[in-house]
N, C-alpha and C positions, 0 to 999 in steps of 0.2 A: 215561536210558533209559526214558521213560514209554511208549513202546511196551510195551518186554519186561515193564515191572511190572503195566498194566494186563491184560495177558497170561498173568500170572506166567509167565512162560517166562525159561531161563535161552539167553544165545548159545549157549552147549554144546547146546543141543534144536535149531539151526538151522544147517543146511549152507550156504543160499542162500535167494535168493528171486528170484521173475520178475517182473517187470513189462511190464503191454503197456497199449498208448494208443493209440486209435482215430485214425489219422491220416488226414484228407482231401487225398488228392494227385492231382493229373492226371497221369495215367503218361503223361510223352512224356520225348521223351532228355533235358530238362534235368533233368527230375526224377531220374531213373537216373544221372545224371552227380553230381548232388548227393548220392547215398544215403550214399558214406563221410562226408561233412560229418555229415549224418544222424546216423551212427551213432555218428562223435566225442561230437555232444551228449549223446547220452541215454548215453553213457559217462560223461560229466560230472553227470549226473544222478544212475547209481547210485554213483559216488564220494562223492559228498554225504549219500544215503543212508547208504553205508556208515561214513562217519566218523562220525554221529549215533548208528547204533546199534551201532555199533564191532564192525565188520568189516572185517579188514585191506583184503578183495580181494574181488573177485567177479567170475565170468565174466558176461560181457554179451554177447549176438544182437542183431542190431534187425533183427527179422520180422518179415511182414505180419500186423496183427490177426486178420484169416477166418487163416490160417494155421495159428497156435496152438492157434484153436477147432476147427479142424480136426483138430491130434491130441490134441487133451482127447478128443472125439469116436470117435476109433482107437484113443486108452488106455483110459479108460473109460466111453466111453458108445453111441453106436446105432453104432460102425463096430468095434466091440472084439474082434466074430468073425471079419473079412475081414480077409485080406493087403493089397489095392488098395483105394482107397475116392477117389473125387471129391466133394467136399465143393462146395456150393453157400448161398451165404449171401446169402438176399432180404433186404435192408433197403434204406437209404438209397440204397444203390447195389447192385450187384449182385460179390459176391467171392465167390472161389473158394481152392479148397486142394488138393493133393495128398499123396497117402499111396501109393508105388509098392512093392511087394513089402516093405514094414515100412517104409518110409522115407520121412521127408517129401522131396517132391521139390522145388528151388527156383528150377531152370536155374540161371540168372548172376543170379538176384535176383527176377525178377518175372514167375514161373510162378505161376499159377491165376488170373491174372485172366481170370477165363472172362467176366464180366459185358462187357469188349471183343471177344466172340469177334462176327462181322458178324454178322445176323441177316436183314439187307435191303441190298444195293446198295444206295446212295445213299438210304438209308430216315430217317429223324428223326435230329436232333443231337443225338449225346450230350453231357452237362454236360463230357465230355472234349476237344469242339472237334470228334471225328470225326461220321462218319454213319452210322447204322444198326447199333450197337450194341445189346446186349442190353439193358444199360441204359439207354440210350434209350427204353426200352419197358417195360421193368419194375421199375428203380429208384425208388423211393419218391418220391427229390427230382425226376426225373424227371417222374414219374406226378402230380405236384402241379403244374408247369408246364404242363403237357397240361392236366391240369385248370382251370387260372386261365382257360387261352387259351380252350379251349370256354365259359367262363363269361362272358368277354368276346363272344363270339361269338351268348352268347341261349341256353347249354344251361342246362337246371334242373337242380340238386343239393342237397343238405342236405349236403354235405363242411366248406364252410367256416361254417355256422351249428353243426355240430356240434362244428368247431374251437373258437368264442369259445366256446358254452357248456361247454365241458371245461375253458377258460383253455389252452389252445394255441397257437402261433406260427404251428404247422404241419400240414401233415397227418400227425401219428403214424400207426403202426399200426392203436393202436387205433382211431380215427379212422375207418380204412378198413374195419376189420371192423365196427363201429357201422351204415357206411353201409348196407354189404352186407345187414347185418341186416335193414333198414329197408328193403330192397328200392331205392335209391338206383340211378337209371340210369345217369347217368354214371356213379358208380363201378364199376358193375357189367363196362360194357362196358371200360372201362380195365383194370381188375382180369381181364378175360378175353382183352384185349391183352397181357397180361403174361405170360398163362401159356403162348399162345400161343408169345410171343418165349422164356421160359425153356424151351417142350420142343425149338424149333428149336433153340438152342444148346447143350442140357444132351446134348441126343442127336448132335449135332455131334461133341463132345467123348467122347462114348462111343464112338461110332463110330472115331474114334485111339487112346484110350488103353486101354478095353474095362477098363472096373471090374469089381471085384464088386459094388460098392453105391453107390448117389448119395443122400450125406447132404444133408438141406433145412432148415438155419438160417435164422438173422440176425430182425430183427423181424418182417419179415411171414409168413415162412416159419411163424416157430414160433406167431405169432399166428393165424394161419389154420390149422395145423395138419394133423391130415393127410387132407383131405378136398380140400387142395388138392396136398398130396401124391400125393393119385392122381390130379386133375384135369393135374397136370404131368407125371403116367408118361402118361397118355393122348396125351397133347398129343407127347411124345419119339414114342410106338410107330412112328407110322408115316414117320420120322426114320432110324430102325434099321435098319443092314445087316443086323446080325442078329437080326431081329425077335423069331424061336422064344427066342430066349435073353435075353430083357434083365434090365437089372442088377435087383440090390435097390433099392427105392426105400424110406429111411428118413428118418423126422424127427427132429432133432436132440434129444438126450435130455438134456444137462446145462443149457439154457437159459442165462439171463445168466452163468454163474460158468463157460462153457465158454472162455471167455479166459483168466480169470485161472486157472484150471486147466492148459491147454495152457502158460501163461509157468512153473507153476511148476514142471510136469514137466521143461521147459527147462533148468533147475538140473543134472540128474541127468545130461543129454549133452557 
């Protein structure tokens, strides 16, 4: 048990534990057809776990990653005063979560991907094979495809010279906020295609489900912080059926450990 020793912690101190792992999936029905396969494995997973650090049993979920962060977020952190809360997570892609009258919401599996809600009739292709998604327009890996092709094209940017001198792959967040910094065109204008597409969707979705608060995660979200936080209630307002009354507009407050947080409150349901 070199966990529990390094730890000093005895099993008796531990009920359970959660685990959550960022998985990249294209939501179309084979994926949703596969999800019990899914969740076989990572059963298999925490079975391994548990025999190592000798734990007869454990209960196992397999939920979406934004999901869980979603109620770290509602337990203790920017959503912990509201009943209803839609959680919105800028990164790589665009992921959503629900929190309905105390409760997470999950349909049959694959509620809050708001990053798929349309944004554009037949508007850009999202990494998901559809058109005119959110994410098409403001997912990270997205917003770096946009950006190669204008670069091929003759636009000027310091995005990917700011990438090698970082030692980068890709365009990180922080990346994006460097550029911004530096007054960077292209990223400027991409970066306000984005927010564009997240207040048409974010308000979309308010417009159905009428939160009290729309929490703003995932890497860029929290990287940019909340100055884009208000540039995205902006961008929602006039979206709004109900204009006079829009939601709380919050930035997510547990940062990186609001996953592993959300998996381990998991434990206790």
């Amino acid at each position: 048990m070199p966990l529990f020793r390094r730890l000093d912690l005895s099993r008796r101190l531990i009920t359970g534990f959660g685990l959550v792992l960022a998985l990249l999936l294209l939501i179309t029905l084979l994926a949703l057809q596969r999800m019990q396969q899914m969740d076989t494995n990572l059963r298999d997973i925490v079975e391994v776990h548990n025999r190592r650090i000798g734990f007869a049993q454990a209960m196992m979920n397999a939920i979406n990653d934004v999901s869980v962060a979603v109620q770290g977020e509602f337990d203790l952190g920017a959503g912990k005063e509201f009943d209803t809360i839609l959680g919105v997570w800028w990164g790589t892609g665009v992921g959503g979560g629900l929190i309905l009258d105390g409760k997470q919401w999950l349909g049959r599996g694959a509620a809050g991907e708001i990053g798929h809600v349309v944004v554009k009739r037949g508007g850009a292709r999202c990494t998901c094979g559809r058109r005119g998604c959110m994410e098409a327009y403001a997912g990270r890996l997205a917003m770096e495809i946009k950006a190669r092709k204008e670069v091929k094209r003759g636009a000027k940017t310091d995005l990917f010279q700011l990438m090698e001198e970082h030692g980068r792959d890709r365009l990180t967040s922080g990346i994006w906020e460097r550029a911004l910094e530096h007054g960077d065109d292209l990223a400027t204008r991409l970066i306000d295609r984005a927010v564009k597409a997240l207040g048409v969707g974010i308000a979309s979705s308010v417009n159905l489900i009428d939160p009290e608060a729309v929490i703003i995660g995932g890497g860029l979200g929290e990287r940019l912080g909340h100055k884009y936080v208000h540039r995205i209630a902006q961008r929602m307002h006039p979206h709004l059926f109900v204009d006079d009354r829009p939601p709380e507009m919050r930035l997510a407050a547990l940062g990186d450990l609001g996953g592993a947080i959300g998996a381990a409150l998991l434990v206790d349901e």
